[in-house]
C-alpha positions as CSV (number, residue, x, y, z in Angstrom):
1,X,0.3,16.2,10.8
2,X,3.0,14.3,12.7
3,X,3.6,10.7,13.9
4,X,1.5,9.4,16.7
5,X,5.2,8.3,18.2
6,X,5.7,11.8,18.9
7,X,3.0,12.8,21.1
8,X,4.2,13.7,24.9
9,X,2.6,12.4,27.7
10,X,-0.9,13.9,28.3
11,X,-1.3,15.1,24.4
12,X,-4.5,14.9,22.7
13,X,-5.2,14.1,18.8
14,X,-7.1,13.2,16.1
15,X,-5.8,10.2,14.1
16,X,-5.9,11.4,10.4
17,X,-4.7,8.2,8.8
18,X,-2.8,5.3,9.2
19,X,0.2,4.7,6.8
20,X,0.5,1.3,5.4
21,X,3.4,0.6,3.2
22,X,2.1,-0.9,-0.3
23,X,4.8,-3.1,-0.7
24,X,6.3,-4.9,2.1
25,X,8.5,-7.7,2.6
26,X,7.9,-7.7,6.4
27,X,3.7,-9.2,6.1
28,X,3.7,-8.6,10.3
29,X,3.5,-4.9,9.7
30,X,0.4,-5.0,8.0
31,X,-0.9,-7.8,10.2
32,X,-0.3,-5.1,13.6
33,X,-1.7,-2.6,11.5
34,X,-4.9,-4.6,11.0
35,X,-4.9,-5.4,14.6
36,X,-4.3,-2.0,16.1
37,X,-7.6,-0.9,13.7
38,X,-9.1,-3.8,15.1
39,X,-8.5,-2.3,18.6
40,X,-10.0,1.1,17.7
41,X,-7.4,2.6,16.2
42,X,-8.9,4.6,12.8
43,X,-9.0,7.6,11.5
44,X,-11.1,10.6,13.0
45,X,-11.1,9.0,16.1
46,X,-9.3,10.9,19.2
47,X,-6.2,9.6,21.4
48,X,-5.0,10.8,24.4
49,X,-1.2,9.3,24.9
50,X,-0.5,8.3,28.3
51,X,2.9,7.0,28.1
52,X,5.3,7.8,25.7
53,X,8.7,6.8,27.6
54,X,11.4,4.8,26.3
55,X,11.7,2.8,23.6
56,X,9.0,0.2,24.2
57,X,5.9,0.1,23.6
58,X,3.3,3.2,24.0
59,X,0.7,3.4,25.7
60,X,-2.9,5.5,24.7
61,X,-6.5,6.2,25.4
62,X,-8.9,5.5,22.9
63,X,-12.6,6.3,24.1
64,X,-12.7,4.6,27.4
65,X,-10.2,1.7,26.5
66,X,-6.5,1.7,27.4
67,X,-4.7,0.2,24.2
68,X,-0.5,-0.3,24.1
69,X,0.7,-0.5,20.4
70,X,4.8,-0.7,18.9
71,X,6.6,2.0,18.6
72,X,6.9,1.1,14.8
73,X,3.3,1.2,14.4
74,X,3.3,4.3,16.3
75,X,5.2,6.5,14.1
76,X,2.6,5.1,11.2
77,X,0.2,6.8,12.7
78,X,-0.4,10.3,11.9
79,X,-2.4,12.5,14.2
80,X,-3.3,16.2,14.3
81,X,-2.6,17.4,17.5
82,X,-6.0,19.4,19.5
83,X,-5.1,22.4,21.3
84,X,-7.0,23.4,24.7
């Protein structure tokens, strides 16, 4: 498993889980957490990233829906990357 964050343009995979930190002082983590599951983001489901550059936001396809979620978020992600 790696970080969603990772992924190159064009990659495919399957979100495994999504890494909350039990403890937090910083309560807007787990509030874009909630919202990026809220947007489709869960586990088993299958992303294709679309833009990875920079270090803004990224960008990903989640069924037929375009969603753009934090690069902190991102790397809370952890995908399993699918091979063609």
């Amino acid at each position: 498993m790696s970080p969603l964050g990772l992924l190159s343009a064009g990659e495919k995979a399957e979100v495994m889980e999504i890494r909350i930190p039990k403890v937090s002082l910083n309560k807007s983590v787990k509030d874009q957490t909630c919202h990026a599951e809220d947007m489709g983001l869960r586990a088993g489901k299958v992303v294709e990233m679309l833009n990875n550059g920079g270090g803004g936001p990224i960008l990903l396809k989640i069924n037929e829906s375009r969603i753009a979620i934090s690069r902190g978020i991102a790397m809370r992600v952890m995908v399993k990357r699918i091979t063609s």
